[in-house]
Residue frames as a rotation matrix with the C-alpha (Angstrom) as fourth column:
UNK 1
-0.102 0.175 -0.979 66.09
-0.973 0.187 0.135 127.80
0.207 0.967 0.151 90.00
UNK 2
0.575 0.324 0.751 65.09
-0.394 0.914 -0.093 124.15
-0.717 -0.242 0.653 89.68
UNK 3
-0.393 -0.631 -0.668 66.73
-0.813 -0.101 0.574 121.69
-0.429 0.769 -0.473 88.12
UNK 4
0.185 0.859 -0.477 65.25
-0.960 0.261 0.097 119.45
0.208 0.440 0.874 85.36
UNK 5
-0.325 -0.272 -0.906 66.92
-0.425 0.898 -0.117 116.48
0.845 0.347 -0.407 86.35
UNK 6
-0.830 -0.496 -0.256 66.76
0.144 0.252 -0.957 116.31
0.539 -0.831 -0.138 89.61
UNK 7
0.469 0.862 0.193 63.07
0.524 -0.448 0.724 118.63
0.710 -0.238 -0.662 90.27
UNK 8
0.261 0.103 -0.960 65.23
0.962 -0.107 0.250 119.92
-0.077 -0.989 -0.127 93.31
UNK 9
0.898 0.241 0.369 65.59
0.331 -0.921 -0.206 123.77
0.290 0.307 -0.907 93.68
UNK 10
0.146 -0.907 0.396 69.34
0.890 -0.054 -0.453 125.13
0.432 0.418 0.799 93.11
UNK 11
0.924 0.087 -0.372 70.00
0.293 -0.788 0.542 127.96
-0.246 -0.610 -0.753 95.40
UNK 12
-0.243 -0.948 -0.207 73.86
0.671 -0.318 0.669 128.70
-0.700 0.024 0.714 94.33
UNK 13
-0.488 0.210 0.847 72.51
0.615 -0.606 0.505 131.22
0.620 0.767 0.166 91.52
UNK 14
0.552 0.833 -0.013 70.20
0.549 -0.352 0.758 132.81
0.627 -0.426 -0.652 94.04
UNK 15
0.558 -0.597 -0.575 72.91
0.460 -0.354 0.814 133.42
-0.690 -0.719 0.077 96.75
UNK 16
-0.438 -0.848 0.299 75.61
0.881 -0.339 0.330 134.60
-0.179 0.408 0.895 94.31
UNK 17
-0.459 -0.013 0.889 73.10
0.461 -0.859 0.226 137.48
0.760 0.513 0.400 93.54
UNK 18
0.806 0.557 -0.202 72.23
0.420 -0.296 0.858 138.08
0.418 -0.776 -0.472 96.60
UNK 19
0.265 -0.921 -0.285 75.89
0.841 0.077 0.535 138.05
-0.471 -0.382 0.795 97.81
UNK 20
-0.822 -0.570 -0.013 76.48
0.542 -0.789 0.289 140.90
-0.175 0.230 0.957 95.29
UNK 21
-0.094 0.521 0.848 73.45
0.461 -0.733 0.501 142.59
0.883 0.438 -0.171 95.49
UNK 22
0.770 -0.010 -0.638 73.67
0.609 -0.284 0.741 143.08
-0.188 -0.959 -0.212 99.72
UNK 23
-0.548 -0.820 -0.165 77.68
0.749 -0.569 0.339 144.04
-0.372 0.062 0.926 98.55
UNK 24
-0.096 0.493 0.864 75.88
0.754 -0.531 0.387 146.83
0.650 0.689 -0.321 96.18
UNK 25
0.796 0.600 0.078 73.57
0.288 -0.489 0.824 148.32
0.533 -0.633 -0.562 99.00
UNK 26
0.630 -0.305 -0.714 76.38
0.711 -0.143 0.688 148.50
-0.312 -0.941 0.127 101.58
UNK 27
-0.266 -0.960 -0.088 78.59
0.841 -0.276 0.465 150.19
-0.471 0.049 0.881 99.40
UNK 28
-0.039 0.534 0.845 75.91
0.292 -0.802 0.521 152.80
0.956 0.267 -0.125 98.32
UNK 29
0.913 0.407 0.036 74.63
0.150 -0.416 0.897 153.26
0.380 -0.813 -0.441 102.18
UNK 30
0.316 -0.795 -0.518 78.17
0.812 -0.055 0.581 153.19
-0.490 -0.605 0.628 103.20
UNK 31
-0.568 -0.542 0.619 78.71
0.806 -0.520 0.284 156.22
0.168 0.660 0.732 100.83
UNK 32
-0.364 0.860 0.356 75.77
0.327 -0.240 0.914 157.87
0.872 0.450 -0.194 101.71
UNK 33
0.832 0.508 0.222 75.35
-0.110 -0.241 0.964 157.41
0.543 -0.827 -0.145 105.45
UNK 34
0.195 -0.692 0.695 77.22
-0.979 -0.101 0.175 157.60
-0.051 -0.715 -0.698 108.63
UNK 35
-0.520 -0.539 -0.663 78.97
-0.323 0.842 -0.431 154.14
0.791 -0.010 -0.612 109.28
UNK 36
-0.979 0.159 0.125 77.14
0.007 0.644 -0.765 153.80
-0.202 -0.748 -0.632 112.12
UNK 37
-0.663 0.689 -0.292 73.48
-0.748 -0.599 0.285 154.02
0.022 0.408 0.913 110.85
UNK 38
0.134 0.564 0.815 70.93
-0.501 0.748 -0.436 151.49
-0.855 -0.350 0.383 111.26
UNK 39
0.860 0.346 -0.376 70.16
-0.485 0.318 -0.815 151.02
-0.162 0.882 0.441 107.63
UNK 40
0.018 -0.966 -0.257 74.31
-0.918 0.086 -0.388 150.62
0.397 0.243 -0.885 107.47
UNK 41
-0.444 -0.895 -0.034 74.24
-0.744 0.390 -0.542 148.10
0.499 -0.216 -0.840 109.74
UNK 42
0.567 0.734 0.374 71.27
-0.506 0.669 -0.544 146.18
-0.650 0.119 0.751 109.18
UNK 43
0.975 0.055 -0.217 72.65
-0.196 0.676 -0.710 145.07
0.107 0.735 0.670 105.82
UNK 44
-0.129 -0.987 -0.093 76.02
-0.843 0.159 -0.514 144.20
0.523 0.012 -0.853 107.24
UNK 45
0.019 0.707 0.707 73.45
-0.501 0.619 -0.605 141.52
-0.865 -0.342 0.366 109.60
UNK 46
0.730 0.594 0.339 71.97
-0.225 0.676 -0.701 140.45
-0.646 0.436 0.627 106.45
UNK 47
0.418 -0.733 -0.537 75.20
-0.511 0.299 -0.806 140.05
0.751 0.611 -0.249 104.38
UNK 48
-0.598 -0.638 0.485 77.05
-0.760 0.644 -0.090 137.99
-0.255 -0.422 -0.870 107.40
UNK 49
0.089 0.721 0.687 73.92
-0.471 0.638 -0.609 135.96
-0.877 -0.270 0.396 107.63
UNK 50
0.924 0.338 -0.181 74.20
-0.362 0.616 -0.699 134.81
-0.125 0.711 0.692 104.13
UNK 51
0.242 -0.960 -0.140 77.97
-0.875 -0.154 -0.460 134.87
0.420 0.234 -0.877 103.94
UNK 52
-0.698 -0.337 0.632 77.62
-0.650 0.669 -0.361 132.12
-0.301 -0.663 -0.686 106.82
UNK 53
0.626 0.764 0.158 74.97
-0.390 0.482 -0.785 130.44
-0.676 0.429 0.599 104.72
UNK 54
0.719 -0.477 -0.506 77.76
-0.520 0.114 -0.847 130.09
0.462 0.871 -0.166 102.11
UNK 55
0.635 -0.725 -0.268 79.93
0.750 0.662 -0.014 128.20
0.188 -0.192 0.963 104.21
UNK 56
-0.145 -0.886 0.441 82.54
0.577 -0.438 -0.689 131.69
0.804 0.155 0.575 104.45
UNK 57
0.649 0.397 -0.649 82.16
0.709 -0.008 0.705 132.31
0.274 -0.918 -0.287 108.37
UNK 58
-0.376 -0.758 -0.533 85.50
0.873 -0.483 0.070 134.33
-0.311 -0.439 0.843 108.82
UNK 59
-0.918 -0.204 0.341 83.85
0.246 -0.966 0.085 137.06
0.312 0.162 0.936 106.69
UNK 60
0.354 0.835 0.422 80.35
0.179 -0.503 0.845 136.98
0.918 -0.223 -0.328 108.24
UNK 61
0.294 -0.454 -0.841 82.63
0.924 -0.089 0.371 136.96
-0.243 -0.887 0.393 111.85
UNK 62
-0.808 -0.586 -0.055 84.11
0.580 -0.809 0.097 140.37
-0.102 0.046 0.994 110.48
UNK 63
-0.510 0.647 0.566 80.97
-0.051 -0.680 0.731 141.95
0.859 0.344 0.380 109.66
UNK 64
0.577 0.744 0.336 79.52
0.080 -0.461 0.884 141.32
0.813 -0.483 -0.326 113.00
UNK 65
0.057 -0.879 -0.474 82.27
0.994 0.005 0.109 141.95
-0.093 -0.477 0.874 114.66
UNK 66
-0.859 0.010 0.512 81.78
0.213 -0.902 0.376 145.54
0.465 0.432 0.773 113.14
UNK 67
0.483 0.858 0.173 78.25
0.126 -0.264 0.956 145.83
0.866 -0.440 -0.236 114.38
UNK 68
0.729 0.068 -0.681 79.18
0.684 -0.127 0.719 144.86
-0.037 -0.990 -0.139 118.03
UNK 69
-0.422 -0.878 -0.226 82.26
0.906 -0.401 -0.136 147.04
0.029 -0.262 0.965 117.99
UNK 70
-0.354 0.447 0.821 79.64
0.171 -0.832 0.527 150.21
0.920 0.327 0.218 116.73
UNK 71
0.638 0.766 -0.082 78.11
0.039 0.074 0.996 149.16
0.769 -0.639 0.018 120.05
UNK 72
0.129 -0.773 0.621 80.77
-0.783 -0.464 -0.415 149.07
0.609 -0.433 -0.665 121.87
UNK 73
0.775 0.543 0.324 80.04
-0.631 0.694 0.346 145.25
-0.037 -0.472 0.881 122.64
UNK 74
-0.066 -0.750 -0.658 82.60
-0.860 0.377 -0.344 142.32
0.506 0.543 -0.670 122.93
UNK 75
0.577 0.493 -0.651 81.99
-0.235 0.864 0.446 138.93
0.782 -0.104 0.614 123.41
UNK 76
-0.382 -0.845 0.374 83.42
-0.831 0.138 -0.538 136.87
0.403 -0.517 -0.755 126.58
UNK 77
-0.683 -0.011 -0.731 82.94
-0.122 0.988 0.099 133.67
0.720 0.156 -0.676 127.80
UNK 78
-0.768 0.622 -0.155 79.48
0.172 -0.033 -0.984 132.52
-0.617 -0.782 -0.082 129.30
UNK 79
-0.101 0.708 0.699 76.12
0.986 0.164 -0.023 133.55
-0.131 0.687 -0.715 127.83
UNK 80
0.691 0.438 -0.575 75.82
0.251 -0.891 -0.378 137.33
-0.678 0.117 -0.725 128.47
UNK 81
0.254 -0.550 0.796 78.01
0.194 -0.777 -0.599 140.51
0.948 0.307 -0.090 126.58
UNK 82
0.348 -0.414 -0.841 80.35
0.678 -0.508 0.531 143.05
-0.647 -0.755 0.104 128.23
UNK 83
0.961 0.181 0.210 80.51
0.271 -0.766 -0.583 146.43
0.055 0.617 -0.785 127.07
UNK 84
0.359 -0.933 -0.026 84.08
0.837 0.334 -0.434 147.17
0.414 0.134 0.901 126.36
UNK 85
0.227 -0.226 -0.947 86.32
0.800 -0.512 0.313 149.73
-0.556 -0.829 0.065 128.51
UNK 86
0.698 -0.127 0.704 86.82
0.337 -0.809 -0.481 153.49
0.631 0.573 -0.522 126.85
């Protein structure tokens, strides 16, 4: 939305329904599909991604944290990954 004073374009209405329409989807596909599924864990991607748009980083850090764990991935110091011991 824009605002009339200002002309500049207000994104905090936008994100809030975004923020609870991504929540929506996951909790349908999470009801629906396997936990690990693509679709599942595409829109756990696109919900951190906005979550860390909002300034709330611990929960977009928990959602991909989930992803890499599905992978079996875990961060470690340096640039690469290391797949985690079973």
């Amino acid at each position: 939305t824009t605002t009339a004073a200002t002309g500049k374009t207000d994104y905090n209405d936008e994100y809030a329904e975004s923020h609870a329409l991504y929540t929506q989807a996951l909790n349908v596909r999470m009801k629906l599909l396997p936990q690990h599924h693509p679709d599942v864990l595409a829109t756990k991607f696109s919900l951190a991604e906005l979550l860390d748009l909002l300034g709330d980083e611990t929960s977009a850090n928990r959602f991909r944290q989930e992803i890499l764990d599905v992978y079996q991935v875990e961060e470690r110091d340096g640039d690469g990954v290391e797949e985690k011991e079973q």
